[in-house]
Structures are given as structure tokens and as C-alpha cells.
MARVEX-334985 format. One record per residue (C-alpha): residue in one letter; x, y, z; residue number from 1. Coordinates in steps of 0.25 Angstrom, whole numbers, plus 5000, padded with zeros to 4 digits. Layout:
<pts>
+------+------+------+------+------+
! resn !   xx !   yy !   zz ! resi !
+------+------+------+------+------+
!    A !    X !    Y !    Z !  NUM !
...
+------+------+------+------+------+
</pts>
This chain:
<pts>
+------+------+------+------+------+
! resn !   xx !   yy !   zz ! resi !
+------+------+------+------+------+
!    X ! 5407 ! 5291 ! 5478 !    1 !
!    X ! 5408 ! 5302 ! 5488 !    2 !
!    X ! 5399 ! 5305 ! 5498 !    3 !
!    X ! 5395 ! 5320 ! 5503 !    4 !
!    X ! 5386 ! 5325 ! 5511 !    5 !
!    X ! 5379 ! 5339 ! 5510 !    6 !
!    X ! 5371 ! 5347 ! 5519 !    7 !
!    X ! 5357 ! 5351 ! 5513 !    8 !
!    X ! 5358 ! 5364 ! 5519 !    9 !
!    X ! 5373 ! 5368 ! 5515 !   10 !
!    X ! 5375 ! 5378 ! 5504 !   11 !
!    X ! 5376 ! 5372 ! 5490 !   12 !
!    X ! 5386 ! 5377 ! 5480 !   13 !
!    X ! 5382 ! 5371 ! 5466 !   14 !
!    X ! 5370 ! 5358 ! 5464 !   15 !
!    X ! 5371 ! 5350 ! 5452 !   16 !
!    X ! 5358 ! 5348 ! 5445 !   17 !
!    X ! 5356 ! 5336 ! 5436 !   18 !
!    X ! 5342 ! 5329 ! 5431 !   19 !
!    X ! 5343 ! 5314 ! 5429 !   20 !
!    X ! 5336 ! 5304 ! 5421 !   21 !
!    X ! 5341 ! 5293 ! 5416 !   22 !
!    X ! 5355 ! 5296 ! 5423 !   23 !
!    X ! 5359 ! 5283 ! 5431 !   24 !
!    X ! 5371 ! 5281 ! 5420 !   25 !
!    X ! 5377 ! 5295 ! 5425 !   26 !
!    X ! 5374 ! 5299 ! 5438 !   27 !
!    X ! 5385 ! 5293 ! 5446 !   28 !
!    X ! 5395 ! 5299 ! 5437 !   29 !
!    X ! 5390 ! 5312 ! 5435 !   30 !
!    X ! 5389 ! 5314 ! 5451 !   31 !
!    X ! 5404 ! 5310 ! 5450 !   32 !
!    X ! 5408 ! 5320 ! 5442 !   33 !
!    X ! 5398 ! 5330 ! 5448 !   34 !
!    X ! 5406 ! 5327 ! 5461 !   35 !
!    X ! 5419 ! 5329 ! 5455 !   36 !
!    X ! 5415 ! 5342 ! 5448 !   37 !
!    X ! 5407 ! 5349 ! 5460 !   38 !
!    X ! 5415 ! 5344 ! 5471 !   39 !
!    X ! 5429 ! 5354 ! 5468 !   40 !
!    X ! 5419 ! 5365 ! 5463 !   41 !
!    X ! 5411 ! 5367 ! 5474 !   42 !
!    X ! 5408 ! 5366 ! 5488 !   43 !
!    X ! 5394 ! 5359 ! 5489 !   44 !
!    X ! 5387 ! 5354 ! 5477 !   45 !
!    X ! 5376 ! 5344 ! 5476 !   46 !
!    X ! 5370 ! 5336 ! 5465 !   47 !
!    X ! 5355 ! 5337 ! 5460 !   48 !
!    X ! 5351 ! 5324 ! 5454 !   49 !
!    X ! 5337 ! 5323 ! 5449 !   50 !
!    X ! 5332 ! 5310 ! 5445 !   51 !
!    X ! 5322 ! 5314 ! 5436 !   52 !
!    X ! 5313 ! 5301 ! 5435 !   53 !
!    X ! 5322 ! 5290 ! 5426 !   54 !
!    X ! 5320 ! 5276 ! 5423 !   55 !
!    X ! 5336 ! 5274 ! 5429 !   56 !
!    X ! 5343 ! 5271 ! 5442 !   57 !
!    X ! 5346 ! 5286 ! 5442 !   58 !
!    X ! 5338 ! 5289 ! 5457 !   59 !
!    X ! 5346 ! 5276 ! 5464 !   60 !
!    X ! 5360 ! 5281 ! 5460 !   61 !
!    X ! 5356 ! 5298 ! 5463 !   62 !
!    X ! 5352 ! 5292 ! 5477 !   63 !
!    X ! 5364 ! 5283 ! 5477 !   64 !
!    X ! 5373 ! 5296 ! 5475 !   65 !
!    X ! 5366 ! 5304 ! 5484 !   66 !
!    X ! 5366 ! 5294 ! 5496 !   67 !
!    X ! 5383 ! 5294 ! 5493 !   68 !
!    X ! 5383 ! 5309 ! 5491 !   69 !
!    X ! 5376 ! 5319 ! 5499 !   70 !
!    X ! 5378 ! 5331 ! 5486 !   71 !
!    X ! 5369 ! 5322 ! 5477 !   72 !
!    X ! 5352 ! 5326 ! 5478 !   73 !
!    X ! 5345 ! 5317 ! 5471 !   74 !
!    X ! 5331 ! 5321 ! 5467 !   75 !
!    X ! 5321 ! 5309 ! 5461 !   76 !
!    X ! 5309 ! 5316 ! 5452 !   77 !
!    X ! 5297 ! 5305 ! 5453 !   78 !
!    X ! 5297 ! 5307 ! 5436 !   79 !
!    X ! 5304 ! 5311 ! 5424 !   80 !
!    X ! 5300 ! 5326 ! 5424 !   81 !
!    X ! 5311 ! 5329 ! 5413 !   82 !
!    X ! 5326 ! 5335 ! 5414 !   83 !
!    X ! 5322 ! 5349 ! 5418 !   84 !
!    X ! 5312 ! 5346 ! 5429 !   85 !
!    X ! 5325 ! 5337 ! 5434 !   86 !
!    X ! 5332 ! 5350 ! 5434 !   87 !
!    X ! 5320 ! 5359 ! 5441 !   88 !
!    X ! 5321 ! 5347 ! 5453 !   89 !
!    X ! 5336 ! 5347 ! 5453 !   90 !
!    X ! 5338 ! 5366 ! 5453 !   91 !
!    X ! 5326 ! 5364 ! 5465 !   92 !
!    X ! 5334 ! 5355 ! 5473 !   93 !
!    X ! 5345 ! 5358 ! 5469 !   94 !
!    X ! 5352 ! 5368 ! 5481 !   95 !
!    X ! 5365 ! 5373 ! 5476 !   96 !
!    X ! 5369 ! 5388 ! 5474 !   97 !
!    X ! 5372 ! 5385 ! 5459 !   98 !
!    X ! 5365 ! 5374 ! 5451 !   99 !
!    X ! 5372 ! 5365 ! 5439 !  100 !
!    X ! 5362 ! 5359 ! 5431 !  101 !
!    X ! 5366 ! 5346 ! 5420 !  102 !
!    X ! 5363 ! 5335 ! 5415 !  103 !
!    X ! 5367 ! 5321 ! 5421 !  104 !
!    X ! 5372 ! 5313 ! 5409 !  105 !
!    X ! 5385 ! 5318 ! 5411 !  106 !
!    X ! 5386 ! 5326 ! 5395 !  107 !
!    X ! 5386 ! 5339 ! 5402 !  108 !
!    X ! 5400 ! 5334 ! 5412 !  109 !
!    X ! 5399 ! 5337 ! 5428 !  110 !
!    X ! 5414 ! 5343 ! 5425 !  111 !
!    X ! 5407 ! 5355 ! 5419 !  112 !
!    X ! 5399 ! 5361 ! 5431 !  113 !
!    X ! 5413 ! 5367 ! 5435 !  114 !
!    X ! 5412 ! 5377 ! 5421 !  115 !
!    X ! 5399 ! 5380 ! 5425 !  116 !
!    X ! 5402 ! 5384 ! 5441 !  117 !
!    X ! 5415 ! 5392 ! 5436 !  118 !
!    X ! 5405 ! 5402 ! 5427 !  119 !
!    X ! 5395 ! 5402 ! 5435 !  120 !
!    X ! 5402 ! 5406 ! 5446 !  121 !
!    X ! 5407 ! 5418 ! 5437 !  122 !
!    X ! 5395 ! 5424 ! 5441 !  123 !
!    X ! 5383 ! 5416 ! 5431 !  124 !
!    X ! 5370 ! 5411 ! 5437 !  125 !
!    X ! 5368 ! 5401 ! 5424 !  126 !
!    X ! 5378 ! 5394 ! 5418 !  127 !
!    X ! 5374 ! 5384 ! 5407 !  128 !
!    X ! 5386 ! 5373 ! 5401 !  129 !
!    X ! 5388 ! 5374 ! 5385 !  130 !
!    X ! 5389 ! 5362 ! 5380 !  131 !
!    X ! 5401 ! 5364 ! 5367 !  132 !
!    X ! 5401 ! 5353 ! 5361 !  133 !
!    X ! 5387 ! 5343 ! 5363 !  134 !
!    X ! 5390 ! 5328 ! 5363 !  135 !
!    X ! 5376 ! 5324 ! 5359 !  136 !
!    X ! 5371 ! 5318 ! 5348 !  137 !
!    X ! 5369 ! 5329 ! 5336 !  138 !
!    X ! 5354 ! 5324 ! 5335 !  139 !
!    X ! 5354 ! 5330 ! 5351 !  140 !
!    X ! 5361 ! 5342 ! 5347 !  141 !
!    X ! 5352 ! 5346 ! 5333 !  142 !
!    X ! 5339 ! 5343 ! 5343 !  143 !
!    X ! 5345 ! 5351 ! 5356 !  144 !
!    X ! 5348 ! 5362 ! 5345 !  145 !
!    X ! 5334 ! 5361 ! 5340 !  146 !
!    X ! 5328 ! 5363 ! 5352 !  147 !
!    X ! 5334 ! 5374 ! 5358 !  148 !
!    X ! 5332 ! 5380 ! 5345 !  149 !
!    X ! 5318 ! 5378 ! 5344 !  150 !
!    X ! 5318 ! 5382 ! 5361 !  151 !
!    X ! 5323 ! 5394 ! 5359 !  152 !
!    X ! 5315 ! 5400 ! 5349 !  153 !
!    X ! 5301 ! 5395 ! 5356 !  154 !
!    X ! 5306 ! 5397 ! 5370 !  155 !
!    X ! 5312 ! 5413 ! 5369 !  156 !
!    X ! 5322 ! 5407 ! 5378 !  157 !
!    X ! 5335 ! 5409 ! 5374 !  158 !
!    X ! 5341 ! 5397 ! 5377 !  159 !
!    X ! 5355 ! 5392 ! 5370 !  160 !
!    X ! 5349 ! 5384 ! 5358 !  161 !
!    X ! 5361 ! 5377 ! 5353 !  162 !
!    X ! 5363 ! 5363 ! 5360 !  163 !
!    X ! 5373 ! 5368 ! 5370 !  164 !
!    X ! 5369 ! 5371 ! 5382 !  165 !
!    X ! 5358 ! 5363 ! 5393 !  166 !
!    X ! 5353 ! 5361 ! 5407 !  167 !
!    X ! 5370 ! 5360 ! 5410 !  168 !
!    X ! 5373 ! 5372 ! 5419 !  169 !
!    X ! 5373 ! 5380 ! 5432 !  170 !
!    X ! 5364 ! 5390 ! 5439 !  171 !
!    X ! 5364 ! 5398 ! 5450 !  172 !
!    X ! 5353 ! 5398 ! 5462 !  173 !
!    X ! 5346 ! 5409 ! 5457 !  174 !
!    X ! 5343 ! 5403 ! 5444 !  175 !
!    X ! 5339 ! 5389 ! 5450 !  176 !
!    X ! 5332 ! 5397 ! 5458 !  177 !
!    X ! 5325 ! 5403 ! 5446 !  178 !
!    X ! 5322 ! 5391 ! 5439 !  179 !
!    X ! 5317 ! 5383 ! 5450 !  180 !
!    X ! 5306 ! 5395 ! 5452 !  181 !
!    X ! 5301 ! 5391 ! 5440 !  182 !
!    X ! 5291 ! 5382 ! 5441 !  183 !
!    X ! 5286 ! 5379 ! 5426 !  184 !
!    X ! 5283 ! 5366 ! 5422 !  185 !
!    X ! 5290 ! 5364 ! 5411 !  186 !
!    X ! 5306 ! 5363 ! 5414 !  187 !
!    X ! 5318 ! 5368 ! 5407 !  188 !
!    X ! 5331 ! 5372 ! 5412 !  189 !
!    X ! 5338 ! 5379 ! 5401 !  190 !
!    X ! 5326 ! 5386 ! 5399 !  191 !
!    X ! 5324 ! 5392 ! 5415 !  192 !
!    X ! 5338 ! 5396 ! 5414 !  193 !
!    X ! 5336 ! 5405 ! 5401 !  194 !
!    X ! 5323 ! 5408 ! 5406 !  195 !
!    X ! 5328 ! 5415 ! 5419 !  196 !
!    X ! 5338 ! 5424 ! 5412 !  197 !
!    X ! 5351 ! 5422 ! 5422 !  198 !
!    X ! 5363 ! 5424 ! 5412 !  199 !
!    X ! 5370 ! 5414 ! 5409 !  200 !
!    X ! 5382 ! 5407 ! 5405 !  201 !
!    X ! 5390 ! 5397 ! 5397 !  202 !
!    X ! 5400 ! 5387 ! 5398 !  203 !
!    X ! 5404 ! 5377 ! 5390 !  204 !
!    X ! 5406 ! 5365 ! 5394 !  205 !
!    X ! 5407 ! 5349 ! 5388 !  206 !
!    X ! 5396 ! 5340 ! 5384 !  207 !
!    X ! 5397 ! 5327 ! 5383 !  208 !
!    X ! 5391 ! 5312 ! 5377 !  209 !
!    X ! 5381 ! 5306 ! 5387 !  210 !
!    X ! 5388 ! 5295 ! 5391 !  211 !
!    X ! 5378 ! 5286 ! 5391 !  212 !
!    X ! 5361 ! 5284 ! 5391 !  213 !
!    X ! 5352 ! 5294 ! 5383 !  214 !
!    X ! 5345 ! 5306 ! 5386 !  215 !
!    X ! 5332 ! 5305 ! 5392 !  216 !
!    X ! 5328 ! 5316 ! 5381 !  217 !
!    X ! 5319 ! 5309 ! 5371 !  218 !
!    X ! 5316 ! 5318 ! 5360 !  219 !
!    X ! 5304 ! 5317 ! 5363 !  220 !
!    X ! 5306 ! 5322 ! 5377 !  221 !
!    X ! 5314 ! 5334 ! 5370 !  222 !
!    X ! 5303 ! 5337 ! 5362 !  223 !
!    X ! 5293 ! 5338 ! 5375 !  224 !
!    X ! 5304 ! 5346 ! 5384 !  225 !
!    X ! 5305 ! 5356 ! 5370 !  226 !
!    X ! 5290 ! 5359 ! 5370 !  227 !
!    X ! 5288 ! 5361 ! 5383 !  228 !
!    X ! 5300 ! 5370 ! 5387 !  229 !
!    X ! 5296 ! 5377 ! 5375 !  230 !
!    X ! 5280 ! 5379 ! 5378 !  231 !
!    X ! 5286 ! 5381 ! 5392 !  232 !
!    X ! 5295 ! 5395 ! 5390 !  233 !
!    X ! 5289 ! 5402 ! 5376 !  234 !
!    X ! 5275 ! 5403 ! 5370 !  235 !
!    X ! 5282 ! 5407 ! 5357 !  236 !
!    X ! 5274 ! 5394 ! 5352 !  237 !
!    X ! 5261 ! 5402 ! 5353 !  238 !
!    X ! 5267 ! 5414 ! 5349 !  239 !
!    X ! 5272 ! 5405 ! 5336 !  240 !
!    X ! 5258 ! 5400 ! 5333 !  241 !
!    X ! 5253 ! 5414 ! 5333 !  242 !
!    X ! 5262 ! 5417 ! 5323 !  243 !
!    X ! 5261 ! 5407 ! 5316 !  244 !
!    X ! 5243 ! 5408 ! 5316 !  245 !
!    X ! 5246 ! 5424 ! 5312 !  246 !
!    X ! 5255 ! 5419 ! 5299 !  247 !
!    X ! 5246 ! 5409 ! 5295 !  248 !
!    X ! 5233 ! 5418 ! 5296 !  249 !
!    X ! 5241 ! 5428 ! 5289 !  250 !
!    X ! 5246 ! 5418 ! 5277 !  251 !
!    X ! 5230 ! 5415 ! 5276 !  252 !
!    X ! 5225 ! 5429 ! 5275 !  253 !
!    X ! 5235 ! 5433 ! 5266 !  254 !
!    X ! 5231 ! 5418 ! 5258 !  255 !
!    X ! 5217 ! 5423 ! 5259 !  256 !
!    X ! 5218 ! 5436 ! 5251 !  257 !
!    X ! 5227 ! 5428 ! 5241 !  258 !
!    X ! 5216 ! 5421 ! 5239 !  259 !
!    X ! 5205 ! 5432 ! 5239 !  260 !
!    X ! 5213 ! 5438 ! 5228 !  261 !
!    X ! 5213 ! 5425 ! 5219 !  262 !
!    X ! 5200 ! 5424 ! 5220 !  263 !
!    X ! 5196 ! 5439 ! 5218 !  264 !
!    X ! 5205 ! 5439 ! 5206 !  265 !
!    X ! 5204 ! 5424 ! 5199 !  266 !
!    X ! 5192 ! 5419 ! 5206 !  267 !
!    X ! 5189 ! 5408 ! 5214 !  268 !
!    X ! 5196 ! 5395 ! 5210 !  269 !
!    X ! 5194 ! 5383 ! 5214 !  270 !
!    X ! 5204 ! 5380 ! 5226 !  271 !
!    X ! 5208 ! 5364 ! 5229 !  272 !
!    X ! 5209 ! 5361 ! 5244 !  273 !
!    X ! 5223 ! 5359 ! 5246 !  274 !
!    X ! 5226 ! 5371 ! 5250 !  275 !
!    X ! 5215 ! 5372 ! 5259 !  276 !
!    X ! 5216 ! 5359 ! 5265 !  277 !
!    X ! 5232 ! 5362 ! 5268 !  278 !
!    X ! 5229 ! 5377 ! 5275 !  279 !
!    X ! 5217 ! 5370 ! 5283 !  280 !
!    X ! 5228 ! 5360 ! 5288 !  281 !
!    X ! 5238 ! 5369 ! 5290 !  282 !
!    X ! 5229 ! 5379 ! 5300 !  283 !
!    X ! 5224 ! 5370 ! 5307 !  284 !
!    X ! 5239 ! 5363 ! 5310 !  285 !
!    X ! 5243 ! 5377 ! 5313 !  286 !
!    X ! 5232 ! 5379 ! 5324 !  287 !
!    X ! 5234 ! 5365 ! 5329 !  288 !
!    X ! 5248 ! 5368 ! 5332 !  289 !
!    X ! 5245 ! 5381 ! 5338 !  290 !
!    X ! 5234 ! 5375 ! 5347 !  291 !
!    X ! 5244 ! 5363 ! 5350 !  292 !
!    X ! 5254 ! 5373 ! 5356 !  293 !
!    X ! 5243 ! 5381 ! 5363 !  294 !
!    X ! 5239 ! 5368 ! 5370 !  295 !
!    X ! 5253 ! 5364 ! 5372 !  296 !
!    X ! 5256 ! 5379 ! 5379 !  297 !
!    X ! 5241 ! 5374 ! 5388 !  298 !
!    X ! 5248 ! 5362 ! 5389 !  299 !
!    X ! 5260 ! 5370 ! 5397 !  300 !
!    X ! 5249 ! 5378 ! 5405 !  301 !
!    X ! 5243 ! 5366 ! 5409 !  302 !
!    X ! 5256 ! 5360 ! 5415 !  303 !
!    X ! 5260 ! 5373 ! 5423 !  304 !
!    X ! 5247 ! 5375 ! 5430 !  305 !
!    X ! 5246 ! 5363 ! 5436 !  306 !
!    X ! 5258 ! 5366 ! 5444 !  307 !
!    X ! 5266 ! 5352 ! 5446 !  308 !
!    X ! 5277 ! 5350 ! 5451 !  309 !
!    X ! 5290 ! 5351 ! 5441 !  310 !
!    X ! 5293 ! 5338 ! 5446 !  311 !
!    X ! 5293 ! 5327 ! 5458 !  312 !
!    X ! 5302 ! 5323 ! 5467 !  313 !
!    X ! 5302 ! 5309 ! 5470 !  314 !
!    X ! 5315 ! 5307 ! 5480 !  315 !
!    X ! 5327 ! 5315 ! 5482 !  316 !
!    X ! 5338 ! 5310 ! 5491 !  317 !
!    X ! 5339 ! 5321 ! 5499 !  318 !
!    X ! 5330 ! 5326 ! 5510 !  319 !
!    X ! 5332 ! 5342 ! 5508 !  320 !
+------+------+------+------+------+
</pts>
């Protein structure tokens, strides 16, 4: 392994970003081919890790590569705070002029950052990597579908829904900066990027089997990052339970002059209580489920006011 040393203060072409949990199986092997992909495209580069609170020897071998390789910043957070608060804590230190941003697992290659710098040095501030041809399991593929899907249309974000593209890409200075100056709670790259309207573009690149280990997404983790990334950019729930109150009280008044009618013309018969019993139930699980977004929204109020911190450092092995 090579060692390199790296001034702090000296001008920093391009930072690689990457959040880590769980990532002992890969990191030595992605900073090598990190290496050999940066080292013949740029002058000065350097290499964010940001251990992101796992059970694994992750940490001891970031520290391990640091100590041998100046280029390497590690940054320890005291918890798991989630992927996208890895990423927040990796764009806030990271100090390069451009920014690449992926995954470690090694599916989204280190050989492909050089498609990316060529366009966006073609003049693009953001450029994302489009993944043809996934190599997940068609269960992940359906439920990443899904969700963008369902994203889309709650989050008035228009954010590419088919599967294809993720946190993989590269940003300029400017829009790091732009994200970093956002200082919500809730955390989600793809969103920030869409959010702060810099054109962006497009490259296709390859995506390939994880070669070993799961993902530390659980389902039910995705299901808890979904609804807080959508509570956290649209209020189109509230707007939906409006609309939703305004068809039902429609529905009701026109049932209830249905049934002034019948009774004007046929007289009043005796009615069983079925149908009471079943439109009593149904309001009341309709104002249930509108109060239980209401409180999820003060939920998301709550969390914001208190103004944490996005994260906690717990070491770094650098000093700057």
C-alpha cells in the first residue's frame, strides 16, 4: 500500500465521499481501486470515509489506511445516524473543489468516477451515474420502483423514479455548498440535489452484484427513511386528507338527500344497522388516519425546533 502525504492547506481537486457501515469486507479494496482510478485523473484527491456507527472493525482498518496514506480522512460518528447523515458529515468535511459521492460495497465500480469527471468537467455542476442494467435481486428492484414511485408523487419532487439512479455521482462546490447550508433534520441526498434546482446530467455506467454481506436496509428501515423524507419535503399528505374529508362529506350529503327523498316518498322504514355501524367505522378510520398524519407532521416540528446536531463526531484521524 502506498503512502502519501498531503497538506491540509493545499488546493484539493476532487474528494471522494463514502458513508460506511458494516464495510470491513471492502474497504481495503475499494481504497485500492479508488487509488488507481484518481491517482492518473487528477492532481490531488483525497478520500472521505465516514464510519457511520457499525458493529464491524470498520474504524481500526479506515484508521489503519489513513496512518499509511495521508489522502484517506477518516471520520468516526458516535452512532448510526443513517446513510444520509454519513453523507452530510462526509460534503462538510470534505474539501475538494468537485465532490464524488457512492456507496462503499463496491456495486457502483471506483472505475467509473472517470465517466463522471469527463462530463462534468464538460461544464455540469451535477452529475448522477445511471445505473443500465441493476444487479439486485428483482424483489429490490419492484420495492426501489415503488418507492420512487410513491416519492414522487407525495414529495412534488421530480426525482427519477425508475430504479436507476442513487446517491453515485459528482457535485461541484457550489452545490455541496448548497446542501451543507441546509440544516433540516431529516436527511436525503437525491432529494437536496433535486431540491436546489442545478441542471443536471447523466451517465450511464455499470452496476454490479455486492460481493458479499447485505445491505444494512432493513425493510423496515426503508419504510422509516420513506416517511420521514416524505413528511420531510411535501405536505401533499395533509392536502390529500383534505381532499379526501371534502369527498367523504360530499358523498354523505348527497346519501343524505337520497335518503330524505325515500322517506318523503315511501315513508320511513325500518333500517338494520349494518350500514350505520359500517359508515361510523369508516369516519372514524378516516379522521384517525388524518389526525395520525397531523401528529406525524408535529412529530417532524418537534424534531426540527430542538435543533440537534445532524450528527456526532466521535474521532476523526485528522486534526484539521
Amino acid at each position: 500500500m502506498p503512502s502519501a502525504t498531503l497538506d491540509s492547506k493545499q488546493h484539493i481537486d476532487l474528494s471522494v465521499v463514502v458513508p460506511v457501515y458494516r464495510g470491513a469486507p471492502f474497504l481495503r479494496e475499494l481504497y485500492r481501486r479508488l487509488v488507481a482510478t484518481l491517482e492518473p485523473l487528477v492532481a490531488r484527491f483525497e478520500i472521505v470515509l465516514v464510519e457511520d456507527g457499525g458493529p464491524d472493525e470498520s474504524w481500526s482498518i479506515i484508521e489503519d489506511l489513513a496512518r499509511k496514506d495521508a489522502r484517506v480522512r477518516g471520520v468516526g460518528l458516535s452512532r448510526n445516524f443513517g446513510q444520509h447523515h454519513a453523507i452530510t458529515a462526509g460534503l462538510r468535511h470534505a474539501r475538494g473543489q468537485w465532490i464524488v459521492v457512492m456507496d462503499g460495497d463496491l456495486q457502483d465500480p471506483p472505475e467509473e468516477i472517470a465517466k463522471l469527471w469527463a462530463k462534468a468537467q464538460e461544464g455540469h455542476d451535477c452529475v448522477l451515474a445511471r445505473r443500465v442494467r441493476r444487479s439486485d435481486g428483482s424483489g429490490k428492484r419492484l420495492s426501489s420502483w415503488l418507492f420512487y414511485r410513491v416519492f414522487n408523487y407525495l414529495a412534488d419532487l421530480n426525482y427519477r423514479y425508475d430504479g436507476t439512479v442513487a446517491n453515485f455521482s459528482i457535485i461541484s462546490r457550489r452545490v455541496a455548498d448548497a446542501i451543507n447550508g441546509m440544516g433540516e433534520a431529516v436527511r436525503f441526498y437525491g432529494g437536496f440535489l433535486t431540491w436546489t434546482g442545478f441542471a443536471k446530467a447523466y451517465v450511464d455506467v455499470t452496476h454490479v452484484r455486492r460481493p458479499g454481506g447485505e445491505s444494512g436496509y432493513t425493510f423496515l428501515k426503508l419504510m422509516k427513511l420513506a416517511t420521514n423524507i416524505i413528511l420531510a419535503h411535501s405536505n401533499k399528505p395533509l392536502r390529500l386528507c383534505v381532499y379526501a374529508g371534502l369527498l367523504l362529506s360530499a358523498l354523505a350529503f348527497v346519501g343524505g338527500l337520497v335518503h330524505i327523498v325515500r322517506v318523503v316518498a315511501h315513508g320511513s322504514p325500518v333500517m338494520g344497522w349494518t350500514s350505520l355501524i359500517v359508515s361510523v367505522w369508516f369516519s372514524t378510520g378516516a379522521i384517525i388516519l388524518a389526525l395520525g398524519i397531523l401528529g406525524l407532521y408535529i412529530d417532524r416540528i418537534f424534531t426540527e425546533v430542538k435543533h440537534r446536531p445532524l450528527y456526532v463526531v466521535r474521532k476523526t484521524t485528522f486534526d484539521d
